[in-house]
DSSP file (Angstrom, degrees, kcal/mol; ACC not computed):
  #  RESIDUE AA STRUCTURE BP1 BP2  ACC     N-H-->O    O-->H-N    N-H-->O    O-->H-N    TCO  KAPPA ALPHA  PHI   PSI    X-CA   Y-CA   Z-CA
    1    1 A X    >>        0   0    0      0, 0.0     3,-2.6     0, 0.0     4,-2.1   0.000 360.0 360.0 360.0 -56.2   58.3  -15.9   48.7
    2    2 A X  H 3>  +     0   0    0      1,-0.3     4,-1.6     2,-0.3     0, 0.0   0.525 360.0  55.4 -39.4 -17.9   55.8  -14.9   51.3
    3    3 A X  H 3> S+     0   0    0      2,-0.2     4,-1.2     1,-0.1    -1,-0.3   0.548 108.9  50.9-100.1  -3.6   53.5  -13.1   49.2
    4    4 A X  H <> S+     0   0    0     -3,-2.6     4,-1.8     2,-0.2    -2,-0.3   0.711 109.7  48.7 -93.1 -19.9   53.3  -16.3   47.1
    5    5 A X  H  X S+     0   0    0     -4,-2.1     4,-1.1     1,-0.2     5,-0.2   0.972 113.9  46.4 -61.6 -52.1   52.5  -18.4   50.2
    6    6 A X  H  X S+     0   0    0     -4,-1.6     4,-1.9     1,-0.2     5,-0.3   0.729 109.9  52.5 -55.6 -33.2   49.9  -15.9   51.1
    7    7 A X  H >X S+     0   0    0     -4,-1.2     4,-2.8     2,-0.2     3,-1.7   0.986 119.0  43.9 -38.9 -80.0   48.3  -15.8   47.1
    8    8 A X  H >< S+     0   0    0     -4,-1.8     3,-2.6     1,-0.3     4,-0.5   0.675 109.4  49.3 -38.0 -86.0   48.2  -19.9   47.6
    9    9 A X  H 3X S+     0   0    0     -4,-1.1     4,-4.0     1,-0.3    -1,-0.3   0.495 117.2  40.8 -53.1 -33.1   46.8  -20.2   50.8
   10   10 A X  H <X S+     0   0    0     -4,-1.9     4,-3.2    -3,-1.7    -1,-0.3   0.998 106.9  62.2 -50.8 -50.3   43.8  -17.6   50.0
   11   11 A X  H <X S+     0   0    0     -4,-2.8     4,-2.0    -3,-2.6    -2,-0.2   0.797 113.3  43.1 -39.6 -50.9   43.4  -19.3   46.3
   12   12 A X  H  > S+     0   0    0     -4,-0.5     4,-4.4     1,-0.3    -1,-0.3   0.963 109.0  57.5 -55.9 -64.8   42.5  -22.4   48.8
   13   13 A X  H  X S+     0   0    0     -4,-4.0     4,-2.4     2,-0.2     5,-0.3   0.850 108.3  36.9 -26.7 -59.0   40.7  -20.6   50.9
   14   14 A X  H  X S+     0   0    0     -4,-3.2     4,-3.4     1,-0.2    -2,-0.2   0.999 117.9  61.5 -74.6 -49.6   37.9  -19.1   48.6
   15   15 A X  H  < S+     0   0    0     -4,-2.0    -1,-0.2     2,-0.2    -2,-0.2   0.893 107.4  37.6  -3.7 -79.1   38.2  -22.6   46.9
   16   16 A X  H >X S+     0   0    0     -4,-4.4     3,-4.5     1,-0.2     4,-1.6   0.998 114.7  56.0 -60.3 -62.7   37.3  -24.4   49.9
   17   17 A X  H 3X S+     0   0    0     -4,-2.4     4,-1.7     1,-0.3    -2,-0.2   0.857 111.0  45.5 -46.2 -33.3   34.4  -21.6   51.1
   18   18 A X  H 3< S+     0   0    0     -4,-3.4    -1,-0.3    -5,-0.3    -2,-0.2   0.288 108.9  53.8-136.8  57.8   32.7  -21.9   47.9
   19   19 A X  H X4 S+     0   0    0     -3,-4.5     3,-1.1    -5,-0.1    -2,-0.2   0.637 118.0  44.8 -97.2 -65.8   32.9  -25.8   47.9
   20   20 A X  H 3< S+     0   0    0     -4,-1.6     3,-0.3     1,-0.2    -3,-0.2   0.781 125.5  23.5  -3.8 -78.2   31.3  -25.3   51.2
   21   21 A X  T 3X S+     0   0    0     -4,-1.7     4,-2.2    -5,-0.3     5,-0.3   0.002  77.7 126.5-115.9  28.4   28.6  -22.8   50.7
   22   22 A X  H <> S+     0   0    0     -3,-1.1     4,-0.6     2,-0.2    -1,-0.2   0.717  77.4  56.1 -67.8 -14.6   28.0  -23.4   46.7
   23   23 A X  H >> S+     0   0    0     -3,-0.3     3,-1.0     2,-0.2     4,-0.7   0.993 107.0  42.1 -40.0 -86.6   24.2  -23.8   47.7
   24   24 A X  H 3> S+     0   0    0      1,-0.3     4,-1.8     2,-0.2    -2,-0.2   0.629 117.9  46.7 -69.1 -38.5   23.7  -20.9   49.2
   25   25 A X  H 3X S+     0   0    0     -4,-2.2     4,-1.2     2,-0.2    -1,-0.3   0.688 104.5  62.7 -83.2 -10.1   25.8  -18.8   46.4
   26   26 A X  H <X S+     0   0    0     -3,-1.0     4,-1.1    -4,-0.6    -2,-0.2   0.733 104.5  43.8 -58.5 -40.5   24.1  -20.5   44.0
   27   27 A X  H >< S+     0   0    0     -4,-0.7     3,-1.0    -3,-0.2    -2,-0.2   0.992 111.6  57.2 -44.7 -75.1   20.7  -18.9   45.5
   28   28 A X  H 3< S+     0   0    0     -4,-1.8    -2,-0.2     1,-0.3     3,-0.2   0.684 118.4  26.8 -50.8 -37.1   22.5  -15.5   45.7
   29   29 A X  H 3< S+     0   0    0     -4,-1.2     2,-0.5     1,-0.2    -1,-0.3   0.628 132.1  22.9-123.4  -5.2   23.5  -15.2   42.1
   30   30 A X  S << S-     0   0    0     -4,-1.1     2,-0.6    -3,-1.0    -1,-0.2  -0.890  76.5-147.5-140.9 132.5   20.9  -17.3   40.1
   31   31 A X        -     0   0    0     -2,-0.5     2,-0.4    -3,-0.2    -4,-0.1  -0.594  21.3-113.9 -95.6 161.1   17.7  -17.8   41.7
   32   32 A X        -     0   0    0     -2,-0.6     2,-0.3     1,-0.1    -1,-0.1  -0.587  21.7-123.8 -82.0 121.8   16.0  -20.9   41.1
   33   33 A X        -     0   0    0     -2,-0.4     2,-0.3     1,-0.1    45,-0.1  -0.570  24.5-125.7 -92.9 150.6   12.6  -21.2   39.1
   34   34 A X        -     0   0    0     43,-0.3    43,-4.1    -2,-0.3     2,-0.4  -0.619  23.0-145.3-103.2 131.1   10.1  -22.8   40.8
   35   35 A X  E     +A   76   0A   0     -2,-0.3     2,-0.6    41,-0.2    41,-0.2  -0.502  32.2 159.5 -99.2 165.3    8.9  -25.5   38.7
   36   36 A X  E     -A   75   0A   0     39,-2.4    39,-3.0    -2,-0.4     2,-0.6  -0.911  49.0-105.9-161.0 174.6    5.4  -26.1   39.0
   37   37 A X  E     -A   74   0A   0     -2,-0.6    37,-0.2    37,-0.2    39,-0.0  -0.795  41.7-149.3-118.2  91.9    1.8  -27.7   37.5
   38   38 A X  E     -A   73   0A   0     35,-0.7    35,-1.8    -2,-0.6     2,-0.4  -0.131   6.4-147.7-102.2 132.0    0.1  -24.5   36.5
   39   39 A X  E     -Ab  72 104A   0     64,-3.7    66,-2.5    63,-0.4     2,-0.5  -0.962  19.8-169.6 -93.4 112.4   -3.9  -25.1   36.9
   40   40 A X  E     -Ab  71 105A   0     31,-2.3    31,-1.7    -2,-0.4     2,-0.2  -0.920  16.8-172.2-123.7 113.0   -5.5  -23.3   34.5
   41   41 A X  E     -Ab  70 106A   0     64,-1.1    66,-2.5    -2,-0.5     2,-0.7  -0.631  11.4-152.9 -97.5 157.9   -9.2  -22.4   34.1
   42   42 A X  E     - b   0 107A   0     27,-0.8     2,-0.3    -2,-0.2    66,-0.2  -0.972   7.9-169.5-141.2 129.4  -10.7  -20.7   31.0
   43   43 A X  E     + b   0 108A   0     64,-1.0    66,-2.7    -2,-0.7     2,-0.3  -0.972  16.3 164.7-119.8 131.7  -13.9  -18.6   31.1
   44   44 A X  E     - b   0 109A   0     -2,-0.3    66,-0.2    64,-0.2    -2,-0.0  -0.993  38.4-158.4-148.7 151.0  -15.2  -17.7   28.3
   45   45 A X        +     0   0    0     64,-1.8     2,-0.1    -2,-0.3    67,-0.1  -0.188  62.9 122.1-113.5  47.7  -18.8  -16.2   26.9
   46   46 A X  S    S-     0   0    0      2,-0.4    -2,-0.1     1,-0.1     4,-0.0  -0.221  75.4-118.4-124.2-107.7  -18.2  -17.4   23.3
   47   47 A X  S    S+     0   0    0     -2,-0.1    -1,-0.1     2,-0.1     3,-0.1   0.878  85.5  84.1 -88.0 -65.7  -19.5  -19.4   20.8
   48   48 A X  S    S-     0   0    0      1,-0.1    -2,-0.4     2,-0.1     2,-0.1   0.090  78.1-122.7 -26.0 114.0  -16.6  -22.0   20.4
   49   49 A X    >   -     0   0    0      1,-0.1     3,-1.9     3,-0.0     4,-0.3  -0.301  35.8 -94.9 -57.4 161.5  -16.6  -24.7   22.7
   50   50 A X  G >  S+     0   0    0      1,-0.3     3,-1.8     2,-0.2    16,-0.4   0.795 114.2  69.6-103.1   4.5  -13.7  -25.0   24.6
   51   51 A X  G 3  S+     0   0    0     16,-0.3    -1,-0.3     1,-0.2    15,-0.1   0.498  79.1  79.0 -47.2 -12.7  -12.0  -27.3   22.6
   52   52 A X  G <  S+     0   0    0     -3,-1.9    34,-1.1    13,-0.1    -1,-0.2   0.845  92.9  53.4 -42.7 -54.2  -11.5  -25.0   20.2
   53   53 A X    <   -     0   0    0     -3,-1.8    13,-1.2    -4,-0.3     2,-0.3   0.040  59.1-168.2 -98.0 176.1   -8.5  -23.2   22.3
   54   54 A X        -     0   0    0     30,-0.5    30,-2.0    11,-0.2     2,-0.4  -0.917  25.1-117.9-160.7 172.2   -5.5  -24.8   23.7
   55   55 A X  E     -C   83   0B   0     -2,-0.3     9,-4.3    28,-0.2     2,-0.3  -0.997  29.5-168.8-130.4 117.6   -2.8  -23.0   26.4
   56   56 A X  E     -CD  82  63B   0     26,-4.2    26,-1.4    -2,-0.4     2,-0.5  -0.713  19.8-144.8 -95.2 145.6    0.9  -22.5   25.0
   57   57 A X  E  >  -C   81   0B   0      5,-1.8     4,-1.0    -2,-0.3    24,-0.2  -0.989  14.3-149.0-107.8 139.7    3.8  -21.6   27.4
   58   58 A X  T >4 S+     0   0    0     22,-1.1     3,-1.2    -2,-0.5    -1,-0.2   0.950  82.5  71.2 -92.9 -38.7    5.3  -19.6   24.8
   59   59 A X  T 34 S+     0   0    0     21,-0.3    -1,-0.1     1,-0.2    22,-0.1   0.841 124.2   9.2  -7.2 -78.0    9.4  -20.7   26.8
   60   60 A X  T 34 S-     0   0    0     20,-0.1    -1,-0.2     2,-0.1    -2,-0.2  -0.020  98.1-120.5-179.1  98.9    8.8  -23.5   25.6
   61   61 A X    <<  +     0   0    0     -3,-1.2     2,-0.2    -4,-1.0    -3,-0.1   0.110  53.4 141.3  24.8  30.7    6.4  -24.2   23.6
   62   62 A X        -     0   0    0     -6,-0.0    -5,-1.8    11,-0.0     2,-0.4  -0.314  27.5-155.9 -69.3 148.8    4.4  -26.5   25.1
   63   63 A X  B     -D   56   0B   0     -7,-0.2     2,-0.4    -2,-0.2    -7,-0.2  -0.860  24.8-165.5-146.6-178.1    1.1  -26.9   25.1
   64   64 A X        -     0   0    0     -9,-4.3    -9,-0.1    -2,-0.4     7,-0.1  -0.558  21.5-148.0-122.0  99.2   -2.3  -28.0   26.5
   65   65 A X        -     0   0    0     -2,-0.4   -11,-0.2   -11,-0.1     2,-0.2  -0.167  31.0-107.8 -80.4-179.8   -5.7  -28.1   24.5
   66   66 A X        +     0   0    0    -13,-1.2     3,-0.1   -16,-0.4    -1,-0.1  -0.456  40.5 168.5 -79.6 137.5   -8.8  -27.5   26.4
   67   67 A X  S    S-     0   0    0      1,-0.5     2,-0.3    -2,-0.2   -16,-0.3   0.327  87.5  -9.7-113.6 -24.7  -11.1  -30.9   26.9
   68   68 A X  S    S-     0   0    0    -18,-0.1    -1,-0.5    -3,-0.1   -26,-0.1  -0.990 101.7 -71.2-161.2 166.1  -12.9  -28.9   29.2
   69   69 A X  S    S+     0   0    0     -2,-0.3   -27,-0.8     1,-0.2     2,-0.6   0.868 111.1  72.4 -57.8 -13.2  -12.5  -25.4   31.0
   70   70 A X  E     +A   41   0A   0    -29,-0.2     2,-0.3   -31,-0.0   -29,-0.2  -0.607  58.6 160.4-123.9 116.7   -9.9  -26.8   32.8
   71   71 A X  E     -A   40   0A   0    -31,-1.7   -31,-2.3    -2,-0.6     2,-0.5  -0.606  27.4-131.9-127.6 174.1   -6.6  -27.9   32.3
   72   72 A X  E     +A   39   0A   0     -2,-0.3   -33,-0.2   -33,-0.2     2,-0.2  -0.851  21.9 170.8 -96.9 124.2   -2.7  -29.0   33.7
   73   73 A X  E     -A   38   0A   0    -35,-1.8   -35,-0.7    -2,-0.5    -9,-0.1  -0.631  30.6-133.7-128.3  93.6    0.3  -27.8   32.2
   74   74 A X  E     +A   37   0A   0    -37,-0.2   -37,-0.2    -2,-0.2     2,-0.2  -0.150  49.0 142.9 -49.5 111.0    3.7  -28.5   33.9
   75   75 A X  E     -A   36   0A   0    -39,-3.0   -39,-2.4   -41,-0.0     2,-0.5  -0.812  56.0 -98.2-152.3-164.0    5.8  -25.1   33.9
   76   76 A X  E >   -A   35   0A   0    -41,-0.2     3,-2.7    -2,-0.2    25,-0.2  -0.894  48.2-106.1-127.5 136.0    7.9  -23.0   35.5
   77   77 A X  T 3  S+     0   0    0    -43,-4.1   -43,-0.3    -2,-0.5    25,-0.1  -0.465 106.0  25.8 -66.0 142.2    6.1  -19.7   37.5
   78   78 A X  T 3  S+     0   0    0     23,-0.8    -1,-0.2     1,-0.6     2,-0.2   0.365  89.4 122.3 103.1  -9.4    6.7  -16.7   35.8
   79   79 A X    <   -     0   0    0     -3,-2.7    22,-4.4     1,-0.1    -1,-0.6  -0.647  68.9 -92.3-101.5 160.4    7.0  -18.0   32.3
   80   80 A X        -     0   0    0     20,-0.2   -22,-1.1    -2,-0.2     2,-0.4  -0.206  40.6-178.6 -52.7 141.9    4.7  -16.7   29.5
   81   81 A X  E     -C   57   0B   0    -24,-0.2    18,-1.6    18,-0.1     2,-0.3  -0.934   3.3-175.8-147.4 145.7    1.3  -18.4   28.5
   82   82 A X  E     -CE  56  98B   0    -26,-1.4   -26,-4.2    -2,-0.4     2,-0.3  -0.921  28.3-123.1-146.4 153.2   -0.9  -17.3   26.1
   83   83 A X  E     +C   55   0B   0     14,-0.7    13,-0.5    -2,-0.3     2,-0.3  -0.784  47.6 172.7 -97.1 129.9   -4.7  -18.9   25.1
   84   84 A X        -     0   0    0    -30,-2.0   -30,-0.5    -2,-0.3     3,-0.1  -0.992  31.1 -80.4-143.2 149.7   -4.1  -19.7   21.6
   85   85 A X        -     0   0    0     -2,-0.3     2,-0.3   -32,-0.2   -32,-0.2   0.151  52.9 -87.3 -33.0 164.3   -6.3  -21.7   18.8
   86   86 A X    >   -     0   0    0    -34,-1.1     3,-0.5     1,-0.1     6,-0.1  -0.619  36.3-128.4 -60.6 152.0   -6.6  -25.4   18.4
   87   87 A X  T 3  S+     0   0    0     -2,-0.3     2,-5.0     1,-0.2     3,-0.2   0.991 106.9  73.1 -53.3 -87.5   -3.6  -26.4   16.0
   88   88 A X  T 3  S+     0   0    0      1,-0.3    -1,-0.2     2,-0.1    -2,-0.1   0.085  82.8  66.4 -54.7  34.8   -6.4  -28.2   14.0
   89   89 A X    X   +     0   0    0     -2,-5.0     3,-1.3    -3,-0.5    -1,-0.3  -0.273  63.4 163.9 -99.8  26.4   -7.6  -25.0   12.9
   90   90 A X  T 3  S+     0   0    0      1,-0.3    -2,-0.1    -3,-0.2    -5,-0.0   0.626  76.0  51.6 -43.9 -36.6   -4.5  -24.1   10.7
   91   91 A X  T 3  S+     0   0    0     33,-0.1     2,-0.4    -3,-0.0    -1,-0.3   0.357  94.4  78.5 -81.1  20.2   -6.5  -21.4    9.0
   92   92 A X    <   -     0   0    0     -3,-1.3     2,-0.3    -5,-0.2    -3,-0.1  -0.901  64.8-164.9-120.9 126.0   -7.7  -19.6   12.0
   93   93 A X        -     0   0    0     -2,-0.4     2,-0.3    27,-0.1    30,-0.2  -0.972   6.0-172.9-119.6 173.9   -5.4  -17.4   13.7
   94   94 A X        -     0   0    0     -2,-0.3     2,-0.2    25,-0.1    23,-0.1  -0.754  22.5-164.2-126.6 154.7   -5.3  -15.7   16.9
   95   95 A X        +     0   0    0     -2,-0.3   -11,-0.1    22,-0.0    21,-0.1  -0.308  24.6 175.5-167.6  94.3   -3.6  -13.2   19.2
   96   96 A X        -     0   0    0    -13,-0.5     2,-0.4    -2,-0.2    13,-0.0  -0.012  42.9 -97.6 -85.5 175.1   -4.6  -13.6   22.9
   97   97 A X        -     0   0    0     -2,-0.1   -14,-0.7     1,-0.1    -1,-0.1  -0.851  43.8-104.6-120.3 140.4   -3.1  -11.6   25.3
   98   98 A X  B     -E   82   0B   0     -2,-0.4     2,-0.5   -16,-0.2   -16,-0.2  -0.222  31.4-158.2 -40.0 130.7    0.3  -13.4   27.6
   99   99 A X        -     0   0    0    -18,-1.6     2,-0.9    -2,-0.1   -18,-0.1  -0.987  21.5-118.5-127.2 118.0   -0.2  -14.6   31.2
  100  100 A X        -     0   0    0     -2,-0.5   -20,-0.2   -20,-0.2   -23,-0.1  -0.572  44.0-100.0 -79.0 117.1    2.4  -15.0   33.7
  101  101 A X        +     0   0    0    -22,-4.4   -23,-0.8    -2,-0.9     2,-0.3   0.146  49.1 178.1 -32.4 134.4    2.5  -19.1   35.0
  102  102 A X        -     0   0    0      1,-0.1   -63,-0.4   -25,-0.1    -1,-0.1  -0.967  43.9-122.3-157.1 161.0    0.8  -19.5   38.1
  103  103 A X  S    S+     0   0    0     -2,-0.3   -64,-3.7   -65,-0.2     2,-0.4   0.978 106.1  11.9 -67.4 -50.6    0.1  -22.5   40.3
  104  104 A X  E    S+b   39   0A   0    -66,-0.2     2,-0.3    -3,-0.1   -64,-0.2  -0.895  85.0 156.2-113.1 155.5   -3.7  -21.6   39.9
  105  105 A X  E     -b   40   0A   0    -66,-2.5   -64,-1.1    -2,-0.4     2,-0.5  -0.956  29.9-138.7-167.0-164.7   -5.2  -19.2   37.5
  106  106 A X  E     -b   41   0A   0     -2,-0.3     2,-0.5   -66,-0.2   -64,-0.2  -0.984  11.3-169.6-163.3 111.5   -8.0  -17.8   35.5
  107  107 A X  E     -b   42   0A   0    -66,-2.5   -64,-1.0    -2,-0.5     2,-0.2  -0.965  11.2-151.8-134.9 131.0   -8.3  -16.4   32.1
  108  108 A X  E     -b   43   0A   0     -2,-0.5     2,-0.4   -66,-0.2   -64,-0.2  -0.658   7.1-161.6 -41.3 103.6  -10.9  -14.9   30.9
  109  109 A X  E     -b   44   0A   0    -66,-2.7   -64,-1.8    -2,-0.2     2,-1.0  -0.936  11.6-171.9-100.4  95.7  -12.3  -14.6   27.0
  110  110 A X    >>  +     0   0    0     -2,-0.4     3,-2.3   -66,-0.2     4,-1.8  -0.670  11.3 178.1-106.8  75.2  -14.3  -12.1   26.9
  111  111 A X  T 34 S+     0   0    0     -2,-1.0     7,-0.2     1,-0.3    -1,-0.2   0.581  78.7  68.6 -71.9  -1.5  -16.2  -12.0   23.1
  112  112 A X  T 34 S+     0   0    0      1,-0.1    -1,-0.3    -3,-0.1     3,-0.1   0.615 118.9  18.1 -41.6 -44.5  -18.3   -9.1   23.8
  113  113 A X  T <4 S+     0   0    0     -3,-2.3     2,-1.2     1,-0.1    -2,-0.2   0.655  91.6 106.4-120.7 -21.5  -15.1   -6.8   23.8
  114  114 A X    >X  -     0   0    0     -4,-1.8     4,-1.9     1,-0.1     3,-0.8  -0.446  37.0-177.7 -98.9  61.3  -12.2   -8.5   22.2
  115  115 A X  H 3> S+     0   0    0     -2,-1.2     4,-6.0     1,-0.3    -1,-0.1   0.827  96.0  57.3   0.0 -60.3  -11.4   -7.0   18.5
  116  116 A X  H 3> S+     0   0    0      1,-0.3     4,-3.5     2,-0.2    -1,-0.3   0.905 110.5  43.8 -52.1 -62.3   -8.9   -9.8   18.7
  117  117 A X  H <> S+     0   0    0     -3,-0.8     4,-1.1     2,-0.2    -1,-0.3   0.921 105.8  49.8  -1.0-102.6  -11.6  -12.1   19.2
  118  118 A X  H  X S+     0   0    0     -4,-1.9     4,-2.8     1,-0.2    -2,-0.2   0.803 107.3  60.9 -55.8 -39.2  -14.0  -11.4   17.2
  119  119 A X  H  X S+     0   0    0     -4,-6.0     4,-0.8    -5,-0.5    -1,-0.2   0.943 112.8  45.1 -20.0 -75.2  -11.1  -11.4   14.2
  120  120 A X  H  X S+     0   0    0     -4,-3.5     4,-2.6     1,-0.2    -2,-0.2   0.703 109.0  47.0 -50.7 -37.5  -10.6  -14.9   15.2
  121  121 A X  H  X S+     0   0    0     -4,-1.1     4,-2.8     1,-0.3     3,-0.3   0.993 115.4  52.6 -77.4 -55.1  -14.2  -16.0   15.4
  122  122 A X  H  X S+     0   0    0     -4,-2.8     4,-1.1     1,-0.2    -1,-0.3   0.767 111.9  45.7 -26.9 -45.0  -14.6  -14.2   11.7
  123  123 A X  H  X S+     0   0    0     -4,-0.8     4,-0.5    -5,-0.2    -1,-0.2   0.747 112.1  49.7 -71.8 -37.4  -11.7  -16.1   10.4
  124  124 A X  H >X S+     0   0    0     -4,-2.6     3,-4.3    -3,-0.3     4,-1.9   1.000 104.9  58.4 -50.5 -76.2  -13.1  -19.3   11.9
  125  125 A X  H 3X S+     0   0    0     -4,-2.8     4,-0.6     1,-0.3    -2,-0.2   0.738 112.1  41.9 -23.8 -70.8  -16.5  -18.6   10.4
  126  126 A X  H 3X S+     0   0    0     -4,-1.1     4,-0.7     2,-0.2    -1,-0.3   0.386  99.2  65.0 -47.5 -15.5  -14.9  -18.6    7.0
  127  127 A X  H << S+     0   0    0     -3,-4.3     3,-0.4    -4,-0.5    -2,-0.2   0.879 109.1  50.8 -99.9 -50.0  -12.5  -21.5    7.3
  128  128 A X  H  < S+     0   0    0     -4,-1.9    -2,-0.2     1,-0.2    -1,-0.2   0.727  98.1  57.6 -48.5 -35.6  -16.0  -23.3    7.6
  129  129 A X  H  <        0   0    0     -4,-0.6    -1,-0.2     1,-0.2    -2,-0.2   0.939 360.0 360.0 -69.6 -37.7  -18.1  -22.0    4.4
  130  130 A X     <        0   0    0     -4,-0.7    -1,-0.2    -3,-0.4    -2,-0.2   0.497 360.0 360.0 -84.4 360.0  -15.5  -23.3    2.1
């Protein structure tokens, strides 16, 4: 009978303690992502204005397009974002390189160097003659 009082009385115990401190273990075993409104500026040396592009968080799968090199996207730090065509370019694809969400940040198109690029701007190019 005593070892059941002692069972209950713990069972309560840890009960009560993580009623109590469910904050604080709640940190400890899943940390919390910090949500935030990512500023995101885009330098780029190519042809394509920069309405052409738009910024995805690839999580989930918002996005923002460009009106002007800079734009807001409400995300969480640490999730993916990748510089991706406009949507109203359905024949055009792209394959930009992934950025981890940051409150401010900078990406960089570089069409001088960028294989990737230059695909795109080639595909672009075409989507146009026809």
């Amino acid at each position: 009978m005593g070892k059941y009082l002692v069972f209950i009385f713990l069972l309560v115990a840890s009960n009560f303690a993580t009623y109590v401190y469910f904050d604080d273990l709640q940190k400890l075993f899943e940390p919390r992502t910090e949500k935030i409104i990512a500023e995101i500026t885009l330098q780029t040396n190519c042809e394509m204005m920069p309405e052409a592009f738009i910024i995805r968080d690839i999580e989930t799968n918002r996005f923002v397009k460009f009106g002007s090199s800079t734009v807001y996207l409400s995300t969480f730090v640490g999730n993916s974002l990748q510089v991706q065509m406009n949507p109203k370019f359905s024949n055009v694809s792209s394959n930009f390189d992934q950025h981890d969400a940051q409150k401010k940040m900078t990406i960089n198109l570089d069409c001088d160097i960028s294989d990737n690029l230059k695909n795109t701007l080639e595909s672009l190019r075409d989507t146009f003659k026809n």
